[in-house]
C-alpha positions as protocol buffer text, in pm:
chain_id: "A"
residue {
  index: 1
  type: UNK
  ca { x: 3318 y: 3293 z: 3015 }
}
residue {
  index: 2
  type: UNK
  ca { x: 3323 y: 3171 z: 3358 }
}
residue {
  index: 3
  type: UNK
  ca { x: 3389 y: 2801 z: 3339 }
}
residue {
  index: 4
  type: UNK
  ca { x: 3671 y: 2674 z: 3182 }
}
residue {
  index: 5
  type: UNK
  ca { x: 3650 y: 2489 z: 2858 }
}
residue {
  index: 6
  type: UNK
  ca { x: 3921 y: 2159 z: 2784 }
}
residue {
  index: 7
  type: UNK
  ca { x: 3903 y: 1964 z: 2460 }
}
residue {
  index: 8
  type: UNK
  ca { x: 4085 y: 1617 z: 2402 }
}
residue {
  index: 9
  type: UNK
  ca { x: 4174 y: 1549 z: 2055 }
}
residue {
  index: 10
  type: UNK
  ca { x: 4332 y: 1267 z: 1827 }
}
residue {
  index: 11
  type: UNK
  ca { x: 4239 y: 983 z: 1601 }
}
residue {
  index: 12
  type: UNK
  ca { x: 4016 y: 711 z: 1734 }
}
residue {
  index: 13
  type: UNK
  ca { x: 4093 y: 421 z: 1987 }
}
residue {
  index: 14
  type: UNK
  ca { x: 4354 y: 634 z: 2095 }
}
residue {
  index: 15
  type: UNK
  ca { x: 4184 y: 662 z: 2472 }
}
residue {
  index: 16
  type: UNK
  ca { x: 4021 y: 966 z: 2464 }
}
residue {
  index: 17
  type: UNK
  ca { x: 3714 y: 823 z: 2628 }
}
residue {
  index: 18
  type: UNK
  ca { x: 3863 y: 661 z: 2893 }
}
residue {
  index: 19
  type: UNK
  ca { x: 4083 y: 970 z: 2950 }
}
residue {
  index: 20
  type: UNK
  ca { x: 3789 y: 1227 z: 2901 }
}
residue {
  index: 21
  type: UNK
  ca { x: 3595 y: 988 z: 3208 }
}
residue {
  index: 22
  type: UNK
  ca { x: 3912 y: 1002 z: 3434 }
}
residue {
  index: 23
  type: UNK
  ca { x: 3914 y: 1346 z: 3410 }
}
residue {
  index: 24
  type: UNK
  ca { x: 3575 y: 1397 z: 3485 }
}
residue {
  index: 25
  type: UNK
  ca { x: 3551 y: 1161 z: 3786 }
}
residue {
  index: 26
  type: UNK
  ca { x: 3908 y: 1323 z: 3894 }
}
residue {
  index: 27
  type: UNK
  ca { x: 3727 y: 1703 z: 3872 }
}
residue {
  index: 28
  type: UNK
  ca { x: 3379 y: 1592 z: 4033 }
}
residue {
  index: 29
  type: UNK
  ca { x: 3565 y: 1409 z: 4304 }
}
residue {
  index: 30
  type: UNK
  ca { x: 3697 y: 1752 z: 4380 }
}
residue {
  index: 31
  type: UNK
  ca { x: 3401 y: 1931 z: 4456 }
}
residue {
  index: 32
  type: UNK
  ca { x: 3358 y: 2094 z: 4046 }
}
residue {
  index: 33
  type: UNK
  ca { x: 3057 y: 2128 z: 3852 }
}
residue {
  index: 34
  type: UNK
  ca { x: 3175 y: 1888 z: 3522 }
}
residue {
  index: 35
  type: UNK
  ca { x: 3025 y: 1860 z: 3179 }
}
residue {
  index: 36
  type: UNK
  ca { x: 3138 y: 1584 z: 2993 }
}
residue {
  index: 37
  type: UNK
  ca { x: 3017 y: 1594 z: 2617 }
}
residue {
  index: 38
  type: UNK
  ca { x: 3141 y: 1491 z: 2254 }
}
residue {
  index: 39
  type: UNK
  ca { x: 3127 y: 1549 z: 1897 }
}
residue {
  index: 40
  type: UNK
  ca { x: 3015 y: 1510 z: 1694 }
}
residue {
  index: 41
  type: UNK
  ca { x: 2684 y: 1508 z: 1908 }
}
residue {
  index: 42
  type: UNK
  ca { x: 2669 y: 1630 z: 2273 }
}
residue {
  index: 43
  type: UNK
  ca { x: 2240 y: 1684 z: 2261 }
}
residue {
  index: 44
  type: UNK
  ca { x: 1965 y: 1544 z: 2100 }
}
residue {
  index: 45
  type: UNK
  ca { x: 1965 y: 1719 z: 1743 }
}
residue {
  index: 46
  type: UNK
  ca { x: 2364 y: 1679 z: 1721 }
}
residue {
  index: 47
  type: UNK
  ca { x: 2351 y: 1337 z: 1804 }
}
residue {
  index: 48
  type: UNK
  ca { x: 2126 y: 1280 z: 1490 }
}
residue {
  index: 49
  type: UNK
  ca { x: 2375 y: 1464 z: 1299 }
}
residue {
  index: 50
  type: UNK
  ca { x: 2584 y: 1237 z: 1406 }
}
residue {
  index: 51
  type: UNK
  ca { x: 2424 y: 900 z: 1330 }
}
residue {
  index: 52
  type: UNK
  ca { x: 2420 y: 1026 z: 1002 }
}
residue {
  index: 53
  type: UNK
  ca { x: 2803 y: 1173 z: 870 }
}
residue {
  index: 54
  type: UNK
  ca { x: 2891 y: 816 z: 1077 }
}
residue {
  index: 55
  type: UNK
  ca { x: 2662 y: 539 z: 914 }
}
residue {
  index: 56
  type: UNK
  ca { x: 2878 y: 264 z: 720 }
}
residue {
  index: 57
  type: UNK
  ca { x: 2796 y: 253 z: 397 }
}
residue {
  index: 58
  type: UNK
  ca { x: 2622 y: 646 z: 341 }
}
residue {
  index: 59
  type: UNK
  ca { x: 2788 y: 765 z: 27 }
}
residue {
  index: 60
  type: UNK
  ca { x: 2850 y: 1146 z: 250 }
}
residue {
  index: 61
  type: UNK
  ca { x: 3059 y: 1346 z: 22 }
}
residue {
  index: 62
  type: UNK
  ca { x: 3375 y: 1531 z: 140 }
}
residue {
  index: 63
  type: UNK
  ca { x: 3189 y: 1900 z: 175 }
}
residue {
  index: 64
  type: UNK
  ca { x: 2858 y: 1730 z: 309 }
}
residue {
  index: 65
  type: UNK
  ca { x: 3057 y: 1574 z: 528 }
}
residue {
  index: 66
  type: UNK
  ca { x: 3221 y: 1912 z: 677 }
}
residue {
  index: 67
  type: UNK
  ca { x: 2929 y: 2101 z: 673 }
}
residue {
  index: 68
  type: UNK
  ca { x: 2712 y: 1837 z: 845 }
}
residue {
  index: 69
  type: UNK
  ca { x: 3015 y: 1823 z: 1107 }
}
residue {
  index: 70
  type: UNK
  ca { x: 2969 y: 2201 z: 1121 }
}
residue {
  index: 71
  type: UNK
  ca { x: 2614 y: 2196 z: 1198 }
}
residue {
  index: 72
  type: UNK
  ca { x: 2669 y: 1963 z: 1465 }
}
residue {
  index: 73
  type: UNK
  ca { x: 2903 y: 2174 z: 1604 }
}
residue {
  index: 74
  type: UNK
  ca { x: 2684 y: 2502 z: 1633 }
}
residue {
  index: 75
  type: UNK
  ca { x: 2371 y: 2306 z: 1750 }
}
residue {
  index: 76
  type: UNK
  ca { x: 2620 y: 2173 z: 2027 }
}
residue {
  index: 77
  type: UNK
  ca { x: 2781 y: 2472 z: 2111 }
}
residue {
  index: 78
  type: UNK
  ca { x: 2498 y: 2698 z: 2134 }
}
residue {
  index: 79
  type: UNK
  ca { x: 2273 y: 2476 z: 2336 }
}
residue {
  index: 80
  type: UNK
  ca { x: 2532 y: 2246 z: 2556 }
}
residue {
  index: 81
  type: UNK
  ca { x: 2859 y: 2417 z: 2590 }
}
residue {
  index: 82
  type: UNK
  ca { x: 2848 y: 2796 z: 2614 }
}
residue {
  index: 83
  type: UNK
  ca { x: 2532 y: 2800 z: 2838 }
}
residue {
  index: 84
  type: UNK
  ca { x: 2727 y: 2543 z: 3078 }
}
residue {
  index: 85
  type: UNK
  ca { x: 3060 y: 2771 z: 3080 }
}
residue {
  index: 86
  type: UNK
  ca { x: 2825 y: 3094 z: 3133 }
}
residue {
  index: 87
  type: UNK
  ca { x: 2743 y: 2893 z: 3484 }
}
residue {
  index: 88
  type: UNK
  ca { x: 3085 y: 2850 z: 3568 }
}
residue {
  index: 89
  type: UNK
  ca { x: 3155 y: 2479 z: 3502 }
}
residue {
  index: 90
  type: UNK
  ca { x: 3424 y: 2313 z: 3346 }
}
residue {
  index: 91
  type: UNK
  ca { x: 3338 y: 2156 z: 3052 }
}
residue {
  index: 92
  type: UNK
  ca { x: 3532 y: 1855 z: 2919 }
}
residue {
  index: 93
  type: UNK
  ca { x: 3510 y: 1795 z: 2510 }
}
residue {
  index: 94
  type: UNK
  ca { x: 3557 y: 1473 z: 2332 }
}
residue {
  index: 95
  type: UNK
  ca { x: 3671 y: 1634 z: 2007 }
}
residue {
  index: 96
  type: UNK
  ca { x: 3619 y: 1944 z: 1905 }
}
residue {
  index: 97
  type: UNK
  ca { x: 3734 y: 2215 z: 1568 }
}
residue {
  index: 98
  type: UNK
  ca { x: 4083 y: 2057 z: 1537 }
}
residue {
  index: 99
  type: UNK
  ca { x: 3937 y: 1727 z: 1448 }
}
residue {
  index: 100
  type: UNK
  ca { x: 3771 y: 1896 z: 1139 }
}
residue {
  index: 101
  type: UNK
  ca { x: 4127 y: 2042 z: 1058 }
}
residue {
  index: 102
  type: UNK
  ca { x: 4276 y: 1710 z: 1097 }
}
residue {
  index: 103
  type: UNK
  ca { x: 4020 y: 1460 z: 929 }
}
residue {
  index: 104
  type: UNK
  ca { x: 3808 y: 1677 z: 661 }
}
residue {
  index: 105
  type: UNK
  ca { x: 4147 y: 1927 z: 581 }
}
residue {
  index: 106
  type: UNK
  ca { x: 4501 y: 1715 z: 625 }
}
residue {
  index: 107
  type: UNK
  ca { x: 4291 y: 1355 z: 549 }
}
residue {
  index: 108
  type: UNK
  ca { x: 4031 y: 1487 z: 303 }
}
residue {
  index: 109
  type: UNK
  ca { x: 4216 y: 1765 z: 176 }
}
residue {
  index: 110
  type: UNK
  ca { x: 3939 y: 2057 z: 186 }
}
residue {
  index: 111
  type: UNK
  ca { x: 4042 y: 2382 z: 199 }
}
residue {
  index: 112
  type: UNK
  ca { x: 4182 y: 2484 z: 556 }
}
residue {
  index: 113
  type: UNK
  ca { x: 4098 y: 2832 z: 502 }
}
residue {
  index: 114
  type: UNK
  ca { x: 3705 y: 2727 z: 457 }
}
residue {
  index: 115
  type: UNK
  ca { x: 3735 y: 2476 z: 719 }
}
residue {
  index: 116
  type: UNK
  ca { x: 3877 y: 2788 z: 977 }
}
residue {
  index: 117
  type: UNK
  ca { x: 3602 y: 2994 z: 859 }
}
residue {
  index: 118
  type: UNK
  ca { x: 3331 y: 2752 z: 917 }
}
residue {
  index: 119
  type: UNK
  ca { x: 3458 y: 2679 z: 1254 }
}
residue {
  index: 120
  type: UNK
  ca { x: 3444 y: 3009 z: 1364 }
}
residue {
  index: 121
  type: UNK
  ca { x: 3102 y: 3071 z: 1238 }
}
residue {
  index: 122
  type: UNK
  ca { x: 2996 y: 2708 z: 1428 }
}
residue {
  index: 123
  type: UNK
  ca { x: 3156 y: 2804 z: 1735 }
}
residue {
  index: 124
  type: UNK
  ca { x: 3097 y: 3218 z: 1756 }
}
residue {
  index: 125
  type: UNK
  ca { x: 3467 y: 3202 z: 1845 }
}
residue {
  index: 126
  type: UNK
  ca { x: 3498 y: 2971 z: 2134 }
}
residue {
  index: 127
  type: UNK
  ca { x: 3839 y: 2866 z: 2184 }
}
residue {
  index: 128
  type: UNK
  ca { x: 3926 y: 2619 z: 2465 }
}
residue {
  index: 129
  type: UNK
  ca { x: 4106 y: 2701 z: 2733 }
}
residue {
  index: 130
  type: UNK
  ca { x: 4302 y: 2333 z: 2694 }
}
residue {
  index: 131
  type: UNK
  ca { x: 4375 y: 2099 z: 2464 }
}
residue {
  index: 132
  type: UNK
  ca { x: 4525 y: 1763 z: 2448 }
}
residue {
  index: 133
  type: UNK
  ca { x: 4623 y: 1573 z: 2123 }
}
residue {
  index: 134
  type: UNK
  ca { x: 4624 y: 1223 z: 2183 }
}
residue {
  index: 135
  type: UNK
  ca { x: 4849 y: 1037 z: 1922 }
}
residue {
  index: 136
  type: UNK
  ca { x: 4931 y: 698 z: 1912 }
}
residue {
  index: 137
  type: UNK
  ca { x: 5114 y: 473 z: 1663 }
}
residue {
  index: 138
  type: UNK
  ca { x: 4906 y: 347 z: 1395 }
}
residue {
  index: 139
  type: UNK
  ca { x: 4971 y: -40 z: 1482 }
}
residue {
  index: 140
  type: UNK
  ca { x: 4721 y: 4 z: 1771 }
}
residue {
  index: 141
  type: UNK
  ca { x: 4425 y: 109 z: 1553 }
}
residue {
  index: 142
  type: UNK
  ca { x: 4352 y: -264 z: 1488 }
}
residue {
  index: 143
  type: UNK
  ca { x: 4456 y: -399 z: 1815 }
}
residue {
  index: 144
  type: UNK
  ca { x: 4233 y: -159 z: 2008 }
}
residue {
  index: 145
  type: UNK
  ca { x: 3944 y: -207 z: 1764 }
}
residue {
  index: 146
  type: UNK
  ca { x: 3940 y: -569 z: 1739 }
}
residue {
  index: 147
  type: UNK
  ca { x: 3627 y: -617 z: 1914 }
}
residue {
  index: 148
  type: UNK
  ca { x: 3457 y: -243 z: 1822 }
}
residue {
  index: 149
  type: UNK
  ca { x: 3220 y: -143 z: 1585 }
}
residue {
  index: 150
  type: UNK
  ca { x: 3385 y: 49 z: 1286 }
}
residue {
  index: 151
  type: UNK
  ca { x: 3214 y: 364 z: 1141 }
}
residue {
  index: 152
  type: UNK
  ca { x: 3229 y: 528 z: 851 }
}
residue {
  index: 153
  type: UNK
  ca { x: 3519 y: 736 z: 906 }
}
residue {
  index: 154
  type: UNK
  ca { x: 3721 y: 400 z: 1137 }
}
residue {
  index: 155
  type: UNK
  ca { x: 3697 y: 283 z: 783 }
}
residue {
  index: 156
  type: UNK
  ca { x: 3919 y: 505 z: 588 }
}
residue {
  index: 157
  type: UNK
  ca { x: 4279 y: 328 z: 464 }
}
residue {
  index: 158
  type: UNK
  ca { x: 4619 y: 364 z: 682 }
}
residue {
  index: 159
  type: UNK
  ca { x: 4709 y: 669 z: 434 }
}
residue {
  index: 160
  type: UNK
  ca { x: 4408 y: 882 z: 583 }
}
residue {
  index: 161
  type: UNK
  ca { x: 4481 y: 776 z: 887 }
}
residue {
  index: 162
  type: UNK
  ca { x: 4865 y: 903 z: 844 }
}
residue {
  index: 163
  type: UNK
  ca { x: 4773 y: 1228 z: 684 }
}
residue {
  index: 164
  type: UNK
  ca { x: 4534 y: 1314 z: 992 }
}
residue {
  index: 165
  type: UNK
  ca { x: 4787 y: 1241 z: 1222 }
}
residue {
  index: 166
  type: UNK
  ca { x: 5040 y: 1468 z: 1022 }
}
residue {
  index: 167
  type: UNK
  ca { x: 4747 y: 1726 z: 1047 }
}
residue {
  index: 168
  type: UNK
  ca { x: 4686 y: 1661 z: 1408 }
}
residue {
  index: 169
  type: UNK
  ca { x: 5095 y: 1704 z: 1478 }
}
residue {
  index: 170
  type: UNK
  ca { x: 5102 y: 2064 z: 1276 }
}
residue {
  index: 171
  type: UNK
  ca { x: 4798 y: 2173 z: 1372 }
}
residue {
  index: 172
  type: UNK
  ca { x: 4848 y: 2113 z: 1784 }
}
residue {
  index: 173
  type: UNK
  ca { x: 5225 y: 2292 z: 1712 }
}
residue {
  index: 174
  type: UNK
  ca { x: 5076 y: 2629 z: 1589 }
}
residue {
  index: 175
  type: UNK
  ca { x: 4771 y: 2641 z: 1877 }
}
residue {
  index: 176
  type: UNK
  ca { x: 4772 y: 2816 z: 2146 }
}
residue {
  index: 177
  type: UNK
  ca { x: 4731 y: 2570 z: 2460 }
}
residue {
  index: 178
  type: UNK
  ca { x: 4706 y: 2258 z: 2256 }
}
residue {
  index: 179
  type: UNK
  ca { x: 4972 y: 2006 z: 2412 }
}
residue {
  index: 180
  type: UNK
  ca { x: 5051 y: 1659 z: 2247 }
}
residue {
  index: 181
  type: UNK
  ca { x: 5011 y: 1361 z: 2446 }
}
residue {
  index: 182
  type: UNK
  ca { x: 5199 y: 1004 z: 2350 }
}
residue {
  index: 183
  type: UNK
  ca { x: 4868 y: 762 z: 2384 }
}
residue {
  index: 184
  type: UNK
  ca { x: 5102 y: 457 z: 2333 }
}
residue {
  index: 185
  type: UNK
  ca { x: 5212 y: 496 z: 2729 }
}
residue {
  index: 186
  type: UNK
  ca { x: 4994 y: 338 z: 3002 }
}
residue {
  index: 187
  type: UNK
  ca { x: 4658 y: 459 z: 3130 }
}
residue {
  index: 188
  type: UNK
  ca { x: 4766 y: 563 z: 3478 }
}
residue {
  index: 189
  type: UNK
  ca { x: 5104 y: 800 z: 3323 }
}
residue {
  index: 190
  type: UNK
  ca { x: 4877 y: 971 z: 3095 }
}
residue {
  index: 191
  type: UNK
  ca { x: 4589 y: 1038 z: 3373 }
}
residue {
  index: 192
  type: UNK
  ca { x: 4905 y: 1176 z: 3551 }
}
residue {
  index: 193
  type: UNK
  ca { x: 5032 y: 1391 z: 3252 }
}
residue {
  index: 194
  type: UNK
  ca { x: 4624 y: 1517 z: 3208 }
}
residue {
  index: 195
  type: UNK
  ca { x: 4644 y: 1600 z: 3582 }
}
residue {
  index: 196
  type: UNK
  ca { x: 4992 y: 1809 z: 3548 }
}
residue {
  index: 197
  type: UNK
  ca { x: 4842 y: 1990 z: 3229 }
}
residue {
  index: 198
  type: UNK
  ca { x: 4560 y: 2110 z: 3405 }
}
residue {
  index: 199
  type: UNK
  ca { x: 4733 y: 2246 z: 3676 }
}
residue {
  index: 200
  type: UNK
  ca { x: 4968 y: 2449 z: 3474 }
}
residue {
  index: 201
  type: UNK
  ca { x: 4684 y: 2576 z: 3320 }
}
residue {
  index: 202
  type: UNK
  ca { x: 4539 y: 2695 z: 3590 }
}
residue {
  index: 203
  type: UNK
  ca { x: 4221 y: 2483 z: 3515 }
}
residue {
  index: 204
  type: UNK
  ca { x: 4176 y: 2372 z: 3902 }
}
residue {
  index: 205
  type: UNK
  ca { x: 4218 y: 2749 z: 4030 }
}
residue {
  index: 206
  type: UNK
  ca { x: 3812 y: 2847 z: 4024 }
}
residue {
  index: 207
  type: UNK
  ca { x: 3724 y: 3031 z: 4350 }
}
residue {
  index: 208
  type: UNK
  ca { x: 3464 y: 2825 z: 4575 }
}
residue {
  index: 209
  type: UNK
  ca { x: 3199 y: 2986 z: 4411 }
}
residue {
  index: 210
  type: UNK
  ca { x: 3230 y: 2864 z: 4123 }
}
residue {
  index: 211
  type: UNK
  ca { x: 3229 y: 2467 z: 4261 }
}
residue {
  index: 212
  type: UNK
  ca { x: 2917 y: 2263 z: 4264 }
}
């Protein structure tokens, strides 16, 4: 691949949206060609994947779940994010196979074994180049989603929460690139930290002709 591909993980409200649009205004600012997608969803088919394994009140079983994720994930993939890293951009991830890992294996308990080998067949073996694991502490899930609307999975209990963020913690020790990021700290020291990490990755190091 051309373009480079970073990811930003972790549980939700813990900024990854506002830190996935820094980084994209930060990159485009600078002259690169930026994608800036999500999942689940990303295009039109995922995205009604999506509305689906997140409605309130859908009685989605734990293997529906995954494989609906999954299927998300290879519509997106194929269609959104490979094509756009064939052309040389950089493409920037809301979530991406860790958060399977971390919600449908640590919190669900599936199989991490069938959850790997789904991933690689939804993916064809993509790997980003960078990822960063937002984690904050769990006393900010409510005070960040006081005024937001909760789906499906915002819903699960403070143990489900805790077991994802175990799984989010082993998962982002053992893989390769994967950095973990304190999302308690302030907006502007984590932009900062994002900034640093790409550097040292080399993310920022495409020749000219590979700039929009």
């Amino acid at each position: 691949m051309k373009g480079k591909f970073i990811v930003l993980e972790g549980p939700d409200r813990c900024g990854k949206s506002t830190q996935a649009k820094l980084l994209y205004n930060y990159l485009l600012e600078r002259g690169f060609d930026v994608v800036l997608t999500r999942e689940p969803g990303g295009t039109p088919t995922a995205e009604k994947i999506r509305q689906i394994v997140l409605e309130p009140g859908l009685d989605v079983r734990p293997v529906a779940e995954l494989l609906l994720y999954e299927a998300s994930r290879a519509q997106h993939t194929q269609e959104k994010i490979i094509p756009a890293l064939q052309e040389g951009k950089i493409v920037i991830c809301e979530r991406y196979t860790m958060s399977t890992c971390a919600y449908q294996g640590y919190a669900r308990g599936l199989d991490l074994n069938m959850i790997d080998t789904l991933n690689q067949i939804a993916t064809t073996g993509l790997k980003p180049d960078l990822t960063l694991v937002f984690l904050m502490s769990d006393k900010y899930f409510s005070s960040r989603g006081e005024y937001l609307f909760s789906d499906r999975l915002e819903r699960e209990d403070r143990e489900f929460r805790q077991n994802m963020r175990h799984g989010y913690k082993m998962l982002a020790s053992r893989t390769e690139n994967a950095h973990l990021i304190d999302a308690d700290a302030d907006v502007d020291a984590i932009r900062a930290q994002v900034i640093e990490l790409l550097e040292k990755h080399h993310i920022t190091d495409l020749c000219p002709s590979q700039k929009s």
